[in-house]
N, CA and C atoms as an extended XYZ file, in Angstrom:
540
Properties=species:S:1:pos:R:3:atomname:S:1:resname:S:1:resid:I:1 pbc="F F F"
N        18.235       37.911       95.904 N   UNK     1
C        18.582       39.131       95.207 CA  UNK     1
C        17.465       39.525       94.241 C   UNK     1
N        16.592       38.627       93.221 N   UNK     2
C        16.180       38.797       92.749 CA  UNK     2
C        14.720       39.339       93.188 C   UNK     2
N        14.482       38.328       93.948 N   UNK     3
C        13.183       38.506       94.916 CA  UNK     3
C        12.647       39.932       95.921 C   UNK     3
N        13.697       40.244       95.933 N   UNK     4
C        14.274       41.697       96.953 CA  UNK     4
C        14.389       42.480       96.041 C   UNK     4
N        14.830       42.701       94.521 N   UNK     5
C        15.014       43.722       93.462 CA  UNK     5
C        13.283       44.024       93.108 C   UNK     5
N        12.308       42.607       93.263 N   UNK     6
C        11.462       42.814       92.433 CA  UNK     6
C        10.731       43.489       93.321 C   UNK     6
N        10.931       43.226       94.670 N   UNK     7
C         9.830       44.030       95.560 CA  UNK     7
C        10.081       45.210       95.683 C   UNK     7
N        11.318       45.965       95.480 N   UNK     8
C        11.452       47.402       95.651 CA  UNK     8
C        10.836       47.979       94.298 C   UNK     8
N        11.693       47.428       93.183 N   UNK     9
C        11.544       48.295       91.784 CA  UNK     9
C        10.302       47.410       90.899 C   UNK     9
N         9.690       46.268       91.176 N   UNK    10
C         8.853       45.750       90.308 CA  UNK    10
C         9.116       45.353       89.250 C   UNK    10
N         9.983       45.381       88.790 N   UNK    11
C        10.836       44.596       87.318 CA  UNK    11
C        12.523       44.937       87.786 C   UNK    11
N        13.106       44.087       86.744 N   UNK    12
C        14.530       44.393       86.736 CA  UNK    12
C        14.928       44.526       85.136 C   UNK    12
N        15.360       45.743       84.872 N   UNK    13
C        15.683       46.089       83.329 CA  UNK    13
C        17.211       45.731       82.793 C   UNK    13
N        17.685       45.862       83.635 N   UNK    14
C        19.498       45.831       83.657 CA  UNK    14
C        20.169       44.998       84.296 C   UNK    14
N        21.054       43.588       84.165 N   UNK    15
C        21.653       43.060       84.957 CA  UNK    15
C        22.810       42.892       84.393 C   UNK    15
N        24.189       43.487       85.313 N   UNK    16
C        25.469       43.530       84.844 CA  UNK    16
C        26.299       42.201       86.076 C   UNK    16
N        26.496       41.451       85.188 N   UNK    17
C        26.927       40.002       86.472 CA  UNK    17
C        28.481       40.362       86.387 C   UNK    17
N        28.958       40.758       87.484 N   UNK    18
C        30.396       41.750       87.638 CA  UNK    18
C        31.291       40.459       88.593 C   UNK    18
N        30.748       39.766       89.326 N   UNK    19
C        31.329       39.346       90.205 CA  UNK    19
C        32.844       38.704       89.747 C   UNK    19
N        33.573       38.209       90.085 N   UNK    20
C        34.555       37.396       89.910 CA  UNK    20
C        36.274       37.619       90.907 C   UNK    20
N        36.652       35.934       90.773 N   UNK    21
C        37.982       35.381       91.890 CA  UNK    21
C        38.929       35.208       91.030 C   UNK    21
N        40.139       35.781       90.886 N   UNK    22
C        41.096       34.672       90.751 CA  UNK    22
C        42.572       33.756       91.736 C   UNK    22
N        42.940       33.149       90.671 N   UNK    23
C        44.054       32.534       91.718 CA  UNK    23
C        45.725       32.373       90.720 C   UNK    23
N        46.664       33.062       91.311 N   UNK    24
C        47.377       32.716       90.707 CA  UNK    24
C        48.103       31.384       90.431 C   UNK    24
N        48.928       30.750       89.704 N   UNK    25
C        49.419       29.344       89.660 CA  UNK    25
C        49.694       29.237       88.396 C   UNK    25
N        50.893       28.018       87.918 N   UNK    26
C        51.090       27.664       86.756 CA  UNK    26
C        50.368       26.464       86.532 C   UNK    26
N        50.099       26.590       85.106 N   UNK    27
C        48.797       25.405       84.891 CA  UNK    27
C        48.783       24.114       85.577 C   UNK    27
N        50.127       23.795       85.609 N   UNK    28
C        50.369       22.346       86.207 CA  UNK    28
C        50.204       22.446       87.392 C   UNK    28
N        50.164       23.778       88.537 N   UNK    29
C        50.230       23.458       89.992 CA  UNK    29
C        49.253       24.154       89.830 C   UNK    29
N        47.393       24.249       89.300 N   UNK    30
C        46.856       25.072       89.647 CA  UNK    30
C        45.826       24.050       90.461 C   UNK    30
N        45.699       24.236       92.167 N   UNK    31
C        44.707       22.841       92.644 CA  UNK    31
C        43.354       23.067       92.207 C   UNK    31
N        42.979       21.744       92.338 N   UNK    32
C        41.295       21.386       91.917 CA  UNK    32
C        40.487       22.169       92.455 C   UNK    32
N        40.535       21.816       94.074 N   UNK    33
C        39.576       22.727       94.343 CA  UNK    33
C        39.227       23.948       94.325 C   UNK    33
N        40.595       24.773       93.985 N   UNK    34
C        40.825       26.548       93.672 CA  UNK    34
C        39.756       26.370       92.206 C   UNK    34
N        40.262       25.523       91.088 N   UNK    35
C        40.096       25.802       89.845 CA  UNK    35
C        38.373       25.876       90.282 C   UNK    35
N        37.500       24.776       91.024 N   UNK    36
C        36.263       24.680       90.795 CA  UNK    36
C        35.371       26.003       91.532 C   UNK    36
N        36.259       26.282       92.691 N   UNK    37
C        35.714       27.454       92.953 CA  UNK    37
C        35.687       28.931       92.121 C   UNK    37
N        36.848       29.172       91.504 N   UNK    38
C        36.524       29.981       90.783 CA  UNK    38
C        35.463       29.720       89.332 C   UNK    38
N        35.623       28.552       89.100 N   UNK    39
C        34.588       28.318       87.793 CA  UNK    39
C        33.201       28.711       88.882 C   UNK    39
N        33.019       28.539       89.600 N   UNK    40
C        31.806       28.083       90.418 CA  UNK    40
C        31.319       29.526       90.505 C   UNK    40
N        32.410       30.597       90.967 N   UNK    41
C        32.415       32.267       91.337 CA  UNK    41
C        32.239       32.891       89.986 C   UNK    41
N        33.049       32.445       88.766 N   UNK    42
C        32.955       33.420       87.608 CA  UNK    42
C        32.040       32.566       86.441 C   UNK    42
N        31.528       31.861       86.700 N   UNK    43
C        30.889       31.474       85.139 CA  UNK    43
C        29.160       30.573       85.748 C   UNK    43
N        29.643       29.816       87.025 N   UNK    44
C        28.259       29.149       87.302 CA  UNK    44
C        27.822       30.366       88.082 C   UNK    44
N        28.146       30.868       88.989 N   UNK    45
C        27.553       32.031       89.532 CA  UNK    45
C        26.509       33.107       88.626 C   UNK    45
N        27.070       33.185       87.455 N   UNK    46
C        27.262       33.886       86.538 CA  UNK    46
C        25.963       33.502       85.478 C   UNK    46
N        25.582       31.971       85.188 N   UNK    47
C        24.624       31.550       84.787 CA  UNK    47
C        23.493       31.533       85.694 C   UNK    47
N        23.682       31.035       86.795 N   UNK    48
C        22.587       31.644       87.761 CA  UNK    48
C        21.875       33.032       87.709 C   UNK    48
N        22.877       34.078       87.678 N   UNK    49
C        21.854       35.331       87.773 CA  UNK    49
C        21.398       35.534       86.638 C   UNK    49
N        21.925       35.132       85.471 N   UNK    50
C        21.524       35.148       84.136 CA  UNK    50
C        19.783       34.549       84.007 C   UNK    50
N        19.797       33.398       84.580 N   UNK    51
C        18.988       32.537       84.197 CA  UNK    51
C        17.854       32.589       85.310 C   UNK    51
N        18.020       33.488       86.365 N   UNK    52
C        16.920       33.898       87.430 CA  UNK    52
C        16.032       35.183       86.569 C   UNK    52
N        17.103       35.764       86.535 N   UNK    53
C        16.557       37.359       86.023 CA  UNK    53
C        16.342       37.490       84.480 C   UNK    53
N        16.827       36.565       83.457 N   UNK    54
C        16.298       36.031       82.487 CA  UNK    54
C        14.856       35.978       82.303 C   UNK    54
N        14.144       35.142       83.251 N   UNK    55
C        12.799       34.430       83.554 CA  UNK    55
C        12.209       35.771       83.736 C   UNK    55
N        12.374       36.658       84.525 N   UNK    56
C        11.537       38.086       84.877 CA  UNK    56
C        11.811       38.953       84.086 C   UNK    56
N        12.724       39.236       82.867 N   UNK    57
C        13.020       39.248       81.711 CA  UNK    57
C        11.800       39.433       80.907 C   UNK    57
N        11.851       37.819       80.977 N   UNK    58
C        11.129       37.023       79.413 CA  UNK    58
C         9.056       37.633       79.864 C   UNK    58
N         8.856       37.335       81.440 N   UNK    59
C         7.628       38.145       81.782 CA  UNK    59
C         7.239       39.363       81.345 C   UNK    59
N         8.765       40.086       81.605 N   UNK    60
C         8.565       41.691       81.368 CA  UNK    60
C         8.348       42.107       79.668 C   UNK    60
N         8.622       40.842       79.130 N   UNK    61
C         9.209       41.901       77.744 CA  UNK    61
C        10.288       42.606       77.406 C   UNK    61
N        11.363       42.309       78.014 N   UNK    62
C        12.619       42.574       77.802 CA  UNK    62
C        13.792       42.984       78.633 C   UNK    62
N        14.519       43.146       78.080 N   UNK    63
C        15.663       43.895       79.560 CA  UNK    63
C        17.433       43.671       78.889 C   UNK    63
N        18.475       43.949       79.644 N   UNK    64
C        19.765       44.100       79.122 CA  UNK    64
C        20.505       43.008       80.368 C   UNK    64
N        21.210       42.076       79.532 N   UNK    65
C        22.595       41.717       80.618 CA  UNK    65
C        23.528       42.079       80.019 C   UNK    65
N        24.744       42.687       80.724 N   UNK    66
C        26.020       43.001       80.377 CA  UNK    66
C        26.549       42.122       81.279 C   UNK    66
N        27.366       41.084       80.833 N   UNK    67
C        28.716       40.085       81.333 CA  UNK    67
C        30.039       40.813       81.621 C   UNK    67
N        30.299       40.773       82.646 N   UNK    68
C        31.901       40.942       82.324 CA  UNK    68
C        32.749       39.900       82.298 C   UNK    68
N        33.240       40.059       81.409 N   UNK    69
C        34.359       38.673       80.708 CA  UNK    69
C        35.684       39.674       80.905 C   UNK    69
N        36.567       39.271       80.235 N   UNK    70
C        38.153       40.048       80.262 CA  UNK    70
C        39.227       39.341       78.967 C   UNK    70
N        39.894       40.237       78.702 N   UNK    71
C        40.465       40.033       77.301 CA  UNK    71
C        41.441       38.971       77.406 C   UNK    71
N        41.531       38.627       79.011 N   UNK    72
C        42.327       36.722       79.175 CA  UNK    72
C        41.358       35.852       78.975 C   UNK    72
N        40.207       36.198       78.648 N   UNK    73
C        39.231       35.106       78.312 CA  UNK    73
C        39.069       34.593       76.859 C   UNK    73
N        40.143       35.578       75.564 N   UNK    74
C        39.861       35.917       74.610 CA  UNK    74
C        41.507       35.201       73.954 C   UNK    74
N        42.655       35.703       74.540 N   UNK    75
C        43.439       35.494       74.594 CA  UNK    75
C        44.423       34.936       75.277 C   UNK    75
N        45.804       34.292       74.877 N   UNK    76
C        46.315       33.665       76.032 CA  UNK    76
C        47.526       34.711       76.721 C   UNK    76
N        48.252       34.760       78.160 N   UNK    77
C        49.020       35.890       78.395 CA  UNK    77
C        49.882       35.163       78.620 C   UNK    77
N        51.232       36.315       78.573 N   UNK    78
C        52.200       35.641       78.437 CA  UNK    78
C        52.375       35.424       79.852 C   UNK    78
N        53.175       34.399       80.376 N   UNK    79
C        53.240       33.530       81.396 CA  UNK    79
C        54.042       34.293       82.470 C   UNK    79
N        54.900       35.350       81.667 N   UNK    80
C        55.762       36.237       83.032 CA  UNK    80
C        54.959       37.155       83.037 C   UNK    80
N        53.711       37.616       82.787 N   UNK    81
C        52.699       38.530       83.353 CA  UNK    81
C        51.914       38.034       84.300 C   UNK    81
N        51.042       36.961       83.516 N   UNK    82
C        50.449       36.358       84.783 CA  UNK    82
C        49.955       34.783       84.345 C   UNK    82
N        50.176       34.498       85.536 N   UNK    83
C        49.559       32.606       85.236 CA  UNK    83
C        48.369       32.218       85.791 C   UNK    83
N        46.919       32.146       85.400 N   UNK    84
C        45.822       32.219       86.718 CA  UNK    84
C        45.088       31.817       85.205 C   UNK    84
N        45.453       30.125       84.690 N   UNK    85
C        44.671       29.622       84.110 CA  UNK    85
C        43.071       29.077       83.836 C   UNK    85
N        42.819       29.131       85.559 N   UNK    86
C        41.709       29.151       86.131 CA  UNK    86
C        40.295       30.290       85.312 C   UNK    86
N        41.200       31.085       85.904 N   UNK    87
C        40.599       32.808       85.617 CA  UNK    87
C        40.843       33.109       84.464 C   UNK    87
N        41.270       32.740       83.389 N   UNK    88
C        40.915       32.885       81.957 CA  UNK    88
C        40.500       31.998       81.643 C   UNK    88
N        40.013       30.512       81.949 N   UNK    89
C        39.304       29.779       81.553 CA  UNK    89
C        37.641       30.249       81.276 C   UNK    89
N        37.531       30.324       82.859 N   UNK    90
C        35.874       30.873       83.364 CA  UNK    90
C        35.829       32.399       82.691 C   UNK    90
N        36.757       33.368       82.240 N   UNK    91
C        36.333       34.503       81.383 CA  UNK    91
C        35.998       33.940       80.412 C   UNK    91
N        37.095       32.929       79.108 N   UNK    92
C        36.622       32.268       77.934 CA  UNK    92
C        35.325       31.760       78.051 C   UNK    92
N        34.577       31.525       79.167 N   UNK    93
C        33.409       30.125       79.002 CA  UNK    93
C        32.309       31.484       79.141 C   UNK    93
N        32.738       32.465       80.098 N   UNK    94
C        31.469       33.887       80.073 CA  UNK    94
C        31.463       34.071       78.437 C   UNK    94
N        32.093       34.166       77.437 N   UNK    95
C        32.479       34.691       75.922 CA  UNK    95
C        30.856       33.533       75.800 C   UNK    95
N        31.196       32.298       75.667 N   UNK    96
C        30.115       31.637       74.909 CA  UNK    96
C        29.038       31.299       75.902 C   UNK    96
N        28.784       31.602       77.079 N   UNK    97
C        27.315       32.262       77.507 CA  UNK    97
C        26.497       32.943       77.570 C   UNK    97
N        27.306       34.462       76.854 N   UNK    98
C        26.879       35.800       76.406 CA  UNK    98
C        26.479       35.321       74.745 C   UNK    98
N        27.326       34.112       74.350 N   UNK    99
C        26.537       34.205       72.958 CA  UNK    99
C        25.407       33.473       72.756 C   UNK    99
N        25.191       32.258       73.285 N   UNK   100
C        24.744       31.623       73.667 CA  UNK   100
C        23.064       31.990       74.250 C   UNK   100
N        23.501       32.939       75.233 N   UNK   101
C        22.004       33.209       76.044 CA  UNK   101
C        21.425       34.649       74.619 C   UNK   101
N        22.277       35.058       74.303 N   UNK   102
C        22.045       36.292       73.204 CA  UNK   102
C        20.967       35.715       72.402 C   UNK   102
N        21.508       34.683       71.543 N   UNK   103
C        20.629       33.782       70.482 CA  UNK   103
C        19.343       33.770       70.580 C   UNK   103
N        19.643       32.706       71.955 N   UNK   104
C        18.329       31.940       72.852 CA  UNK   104
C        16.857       32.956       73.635 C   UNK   104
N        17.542       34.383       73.381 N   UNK   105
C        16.619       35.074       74.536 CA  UNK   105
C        16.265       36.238       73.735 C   UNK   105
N        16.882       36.435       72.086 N   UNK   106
C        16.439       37.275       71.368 CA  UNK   106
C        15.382       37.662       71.053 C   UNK   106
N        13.956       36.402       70.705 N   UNK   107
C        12.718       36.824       70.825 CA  UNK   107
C        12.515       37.104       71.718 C   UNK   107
N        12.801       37.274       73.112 N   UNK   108
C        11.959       38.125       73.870 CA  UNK   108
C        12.612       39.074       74.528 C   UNK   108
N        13.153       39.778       73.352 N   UNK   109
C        13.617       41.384       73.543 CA  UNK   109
C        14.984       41.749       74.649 C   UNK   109
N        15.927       40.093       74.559 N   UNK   110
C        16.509       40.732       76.211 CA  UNK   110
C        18.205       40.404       75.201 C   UNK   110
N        18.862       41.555       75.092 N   UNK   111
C        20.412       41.679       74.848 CA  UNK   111
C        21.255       41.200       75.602 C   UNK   111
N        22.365       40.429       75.535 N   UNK   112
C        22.704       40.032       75.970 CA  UNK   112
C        24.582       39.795       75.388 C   UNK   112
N        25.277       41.067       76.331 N   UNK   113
C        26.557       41.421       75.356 CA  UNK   113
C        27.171       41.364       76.778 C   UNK   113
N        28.669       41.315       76.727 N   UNK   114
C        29.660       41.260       77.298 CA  UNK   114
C        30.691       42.528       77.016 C   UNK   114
N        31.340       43.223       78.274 N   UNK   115
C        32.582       43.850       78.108 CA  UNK   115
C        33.459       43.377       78.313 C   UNK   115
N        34.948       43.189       78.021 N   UNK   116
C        36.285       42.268       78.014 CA  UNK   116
C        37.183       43.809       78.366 C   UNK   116
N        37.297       44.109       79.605 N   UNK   117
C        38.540       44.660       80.054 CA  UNK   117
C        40.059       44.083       79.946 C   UNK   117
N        41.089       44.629       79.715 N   UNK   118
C        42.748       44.140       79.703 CA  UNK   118
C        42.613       44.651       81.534 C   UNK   118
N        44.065       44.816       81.514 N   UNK   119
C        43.964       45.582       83.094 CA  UNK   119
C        43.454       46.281       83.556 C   UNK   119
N        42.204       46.806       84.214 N   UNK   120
C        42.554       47.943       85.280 CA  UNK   120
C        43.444       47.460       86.591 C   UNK   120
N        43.854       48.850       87.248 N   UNK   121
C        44.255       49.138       88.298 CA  UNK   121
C        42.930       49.007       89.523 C   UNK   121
N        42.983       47.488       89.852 N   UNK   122
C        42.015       46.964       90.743 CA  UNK   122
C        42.398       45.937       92.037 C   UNK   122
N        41.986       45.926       93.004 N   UNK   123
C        42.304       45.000       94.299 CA  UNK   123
C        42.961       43.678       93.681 C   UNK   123
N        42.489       43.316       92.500 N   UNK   124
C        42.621       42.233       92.653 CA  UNK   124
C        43.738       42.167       91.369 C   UNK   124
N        43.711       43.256       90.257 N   UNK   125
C        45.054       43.027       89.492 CA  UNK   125
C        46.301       43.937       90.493 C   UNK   125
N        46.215       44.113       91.636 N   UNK   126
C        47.434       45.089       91.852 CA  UNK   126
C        48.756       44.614       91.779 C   UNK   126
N        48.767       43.619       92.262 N   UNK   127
C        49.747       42.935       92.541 CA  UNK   127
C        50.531       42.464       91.089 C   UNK   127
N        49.484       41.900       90.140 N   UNK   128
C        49.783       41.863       88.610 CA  UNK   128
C        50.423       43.168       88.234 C   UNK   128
N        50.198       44.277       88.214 N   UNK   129
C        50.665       45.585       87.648 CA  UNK   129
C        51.969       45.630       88.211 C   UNK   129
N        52.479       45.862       89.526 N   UNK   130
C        53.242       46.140       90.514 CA  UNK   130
C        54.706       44.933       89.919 C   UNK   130
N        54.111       43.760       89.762 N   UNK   131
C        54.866       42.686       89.778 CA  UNK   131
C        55.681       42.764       87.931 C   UNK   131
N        54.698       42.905       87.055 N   UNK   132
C        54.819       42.777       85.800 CA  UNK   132
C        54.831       43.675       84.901 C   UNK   132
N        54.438       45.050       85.671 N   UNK   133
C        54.200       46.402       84.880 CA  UNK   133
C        54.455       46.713       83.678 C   UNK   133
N        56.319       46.681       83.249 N   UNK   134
C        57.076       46.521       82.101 CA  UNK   134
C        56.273       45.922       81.043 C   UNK   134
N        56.686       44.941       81.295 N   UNK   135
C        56.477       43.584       80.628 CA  UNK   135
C        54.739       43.463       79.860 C   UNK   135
N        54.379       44.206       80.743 N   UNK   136
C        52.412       44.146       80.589 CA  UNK   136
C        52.462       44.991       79.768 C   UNK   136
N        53.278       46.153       80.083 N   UNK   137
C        52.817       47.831       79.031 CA  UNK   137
C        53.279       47.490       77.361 C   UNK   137
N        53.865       46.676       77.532 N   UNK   138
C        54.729       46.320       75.961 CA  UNK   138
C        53.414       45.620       75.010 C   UNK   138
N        52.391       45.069       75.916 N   UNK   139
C        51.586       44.319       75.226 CA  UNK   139
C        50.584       45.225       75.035 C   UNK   139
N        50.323       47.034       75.545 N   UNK   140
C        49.194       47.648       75.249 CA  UNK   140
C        49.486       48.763       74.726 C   UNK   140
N        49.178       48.744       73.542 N   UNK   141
C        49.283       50.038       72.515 CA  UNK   141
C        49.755       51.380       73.638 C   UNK   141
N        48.540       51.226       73.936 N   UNK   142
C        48.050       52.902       74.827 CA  UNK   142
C        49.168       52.946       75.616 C   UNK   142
N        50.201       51.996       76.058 N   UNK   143
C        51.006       52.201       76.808 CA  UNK   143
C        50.596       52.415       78.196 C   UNK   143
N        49.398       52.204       79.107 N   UNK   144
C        49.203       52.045       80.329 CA  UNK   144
C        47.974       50.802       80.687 C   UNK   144
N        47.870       51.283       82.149 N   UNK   145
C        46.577       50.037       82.036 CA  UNK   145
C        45.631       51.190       82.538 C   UNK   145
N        44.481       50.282       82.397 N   UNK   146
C        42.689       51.419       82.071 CA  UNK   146
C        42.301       52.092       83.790 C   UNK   146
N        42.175       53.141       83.818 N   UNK   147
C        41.924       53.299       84.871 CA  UNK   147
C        39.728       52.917       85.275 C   UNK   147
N        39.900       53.048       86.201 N   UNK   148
C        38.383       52.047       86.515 CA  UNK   148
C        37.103       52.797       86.108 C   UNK   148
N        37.548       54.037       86.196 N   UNK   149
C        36.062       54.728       85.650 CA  UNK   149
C        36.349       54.736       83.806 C   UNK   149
N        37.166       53.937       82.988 N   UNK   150
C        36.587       53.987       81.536 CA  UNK   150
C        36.234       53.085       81.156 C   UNK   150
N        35.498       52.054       82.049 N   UNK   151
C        34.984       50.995       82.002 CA  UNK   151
C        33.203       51.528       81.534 C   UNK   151
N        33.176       52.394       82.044 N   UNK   152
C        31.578       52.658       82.197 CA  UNK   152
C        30.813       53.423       81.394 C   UNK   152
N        31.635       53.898       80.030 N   UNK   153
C        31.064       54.079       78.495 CA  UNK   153
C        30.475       53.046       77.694 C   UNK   153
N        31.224       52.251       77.911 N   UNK   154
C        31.071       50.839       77.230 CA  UNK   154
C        29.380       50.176       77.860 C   UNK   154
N        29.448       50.575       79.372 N   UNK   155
C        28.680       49.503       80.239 CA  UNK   155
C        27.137       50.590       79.745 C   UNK   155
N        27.071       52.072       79.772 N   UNK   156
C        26.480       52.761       79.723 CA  UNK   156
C        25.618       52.627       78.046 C   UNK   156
N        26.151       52.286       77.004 N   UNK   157
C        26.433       52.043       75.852 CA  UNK   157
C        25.279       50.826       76.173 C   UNK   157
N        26.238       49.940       76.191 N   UNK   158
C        24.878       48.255       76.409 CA  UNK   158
C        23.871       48.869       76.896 C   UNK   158
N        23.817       49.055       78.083 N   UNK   159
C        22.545       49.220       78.670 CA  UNK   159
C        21.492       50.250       78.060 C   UNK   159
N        21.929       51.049       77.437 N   UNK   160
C        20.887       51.823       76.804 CA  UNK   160
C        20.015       51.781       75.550 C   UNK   160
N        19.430       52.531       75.153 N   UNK   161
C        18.715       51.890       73.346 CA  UNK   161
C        19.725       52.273       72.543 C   UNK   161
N        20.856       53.117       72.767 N   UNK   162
C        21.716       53.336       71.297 CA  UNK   162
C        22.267       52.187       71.406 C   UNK   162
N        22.322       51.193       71.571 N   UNK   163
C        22.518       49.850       71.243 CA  UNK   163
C        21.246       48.671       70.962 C   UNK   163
N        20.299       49.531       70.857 N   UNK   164
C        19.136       48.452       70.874 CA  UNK   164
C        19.453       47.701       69.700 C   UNK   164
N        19.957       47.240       69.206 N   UNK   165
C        20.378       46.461       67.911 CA  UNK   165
C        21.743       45.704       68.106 C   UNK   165
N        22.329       45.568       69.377 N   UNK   166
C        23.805       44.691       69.437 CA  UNK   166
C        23.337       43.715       70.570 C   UNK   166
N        23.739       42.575       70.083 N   UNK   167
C        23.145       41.390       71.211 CA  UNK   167
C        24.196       40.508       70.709 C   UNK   167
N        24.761       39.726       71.266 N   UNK   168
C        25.466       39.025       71.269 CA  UNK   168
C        27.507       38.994       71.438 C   UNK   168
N        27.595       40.377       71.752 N   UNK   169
C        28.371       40.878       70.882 CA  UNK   169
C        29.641       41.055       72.408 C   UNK   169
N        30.893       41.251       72.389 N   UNK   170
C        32.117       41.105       73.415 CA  UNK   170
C        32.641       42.580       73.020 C   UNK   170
N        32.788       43.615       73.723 N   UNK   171
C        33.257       44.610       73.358 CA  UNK   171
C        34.508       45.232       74.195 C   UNK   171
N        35.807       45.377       73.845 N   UNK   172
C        37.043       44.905       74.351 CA  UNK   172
C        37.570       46.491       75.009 C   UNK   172
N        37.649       46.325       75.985 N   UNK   173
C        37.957       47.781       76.264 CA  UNK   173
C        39.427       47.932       77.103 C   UNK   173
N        40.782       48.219       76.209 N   UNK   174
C        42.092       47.394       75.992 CA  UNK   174
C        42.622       47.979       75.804 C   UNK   174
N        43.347       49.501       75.873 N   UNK   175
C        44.006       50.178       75.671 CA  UNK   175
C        44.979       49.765       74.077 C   UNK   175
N        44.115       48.666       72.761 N   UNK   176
C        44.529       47.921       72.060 CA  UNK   176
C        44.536       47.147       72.789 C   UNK   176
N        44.635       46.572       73.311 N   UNK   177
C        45.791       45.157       73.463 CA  UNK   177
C        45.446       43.873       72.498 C   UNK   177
N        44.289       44.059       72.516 N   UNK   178
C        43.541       42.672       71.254 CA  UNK   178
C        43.562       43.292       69.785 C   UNK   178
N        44.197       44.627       69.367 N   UNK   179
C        44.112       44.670       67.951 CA  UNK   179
C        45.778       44.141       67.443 C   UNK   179
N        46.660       43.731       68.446 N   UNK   180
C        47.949       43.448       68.208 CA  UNK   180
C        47.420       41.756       66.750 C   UNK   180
């Protein structure tokens, strides 16, 4: 990926590491090998592209990662919404790799902030909404969940210079749900 970015565009300025699995389960029945794959999909995956495109980064003189983490990484949910201990683990562990690499990569000009979405209406929360809807809306001010394009103020925001001065930083985009 990286190798293929550099030959088209010659640097890479922006890397937003979006990927991520989850699995539902209650903590006690959540299996091993589910749990390692998703750590493996949302947080080692996750240090990898960090730490490739980091390096061509630190050559260039600078550049932006935006993490996506999620506000179960921040907080715990209540258990009749959803149980996918897994998948808020590996969001919590993105929280202190975004701070972490922020610190570490500050002299050489490269930011390094996270967005923390609550719900959107996505493939992979549908079934969460559908199943728990009620129960979910009680926990968000705004009274709905985020639809997918107001994700990309926030993302637009990092990546640009009117933030050239925020590095390290988790910015929660929650219809409330984390000012409760």
């Amino acid at each position: 990926m990286v190798a293929e970015t550099l030959e088209k565009w010659k640097r890479i300025d922006i890397l937003v590491n979006n990927a991520g699995i989850t699995w539902g389960a209650p903590a006690h029945e959540m299996p091993l090998d589910t749990w390692k794959e998703i750590m493996d999909t949302n947080i080692i995956g996750m240090y990898i592209c960090s730490q490739e495109v980091g390096k061509r980064m630190m050559e260039q003189g600078g550049g932006v990662i935006i993490n996506i983490s999620s506000t179960t990484g921040l907080l715990a949910v209540d258990p009749q919404v959803m149980q996918a201990i897994a998948y808020q683990s590996s969001k919590g562990a993105v929280l202190t790799l975004t701070k972490q690499l922020a610190v570490e990569w500050a002299p050489h000009n490269i930011r390094v902030n996270a967005i923390l979405p609550s719900f959107f209406s996505t493939r992979m929360t549908k079934a969460i909404i559908e199943q728990s809807g009620d129960k979910l809306l009680r926990h968000i001010p705004m009274g709905r969940v985020a639809r997918a394009e107001e994700i990309k103020g926030a993302a637009v925001f990092l990546a640009s210079e009117a933030s050239s001065y925020v590095t390290g930083q988790a910015i929660c985009v929650d219809g409330g749900l984390t000012a409760w």
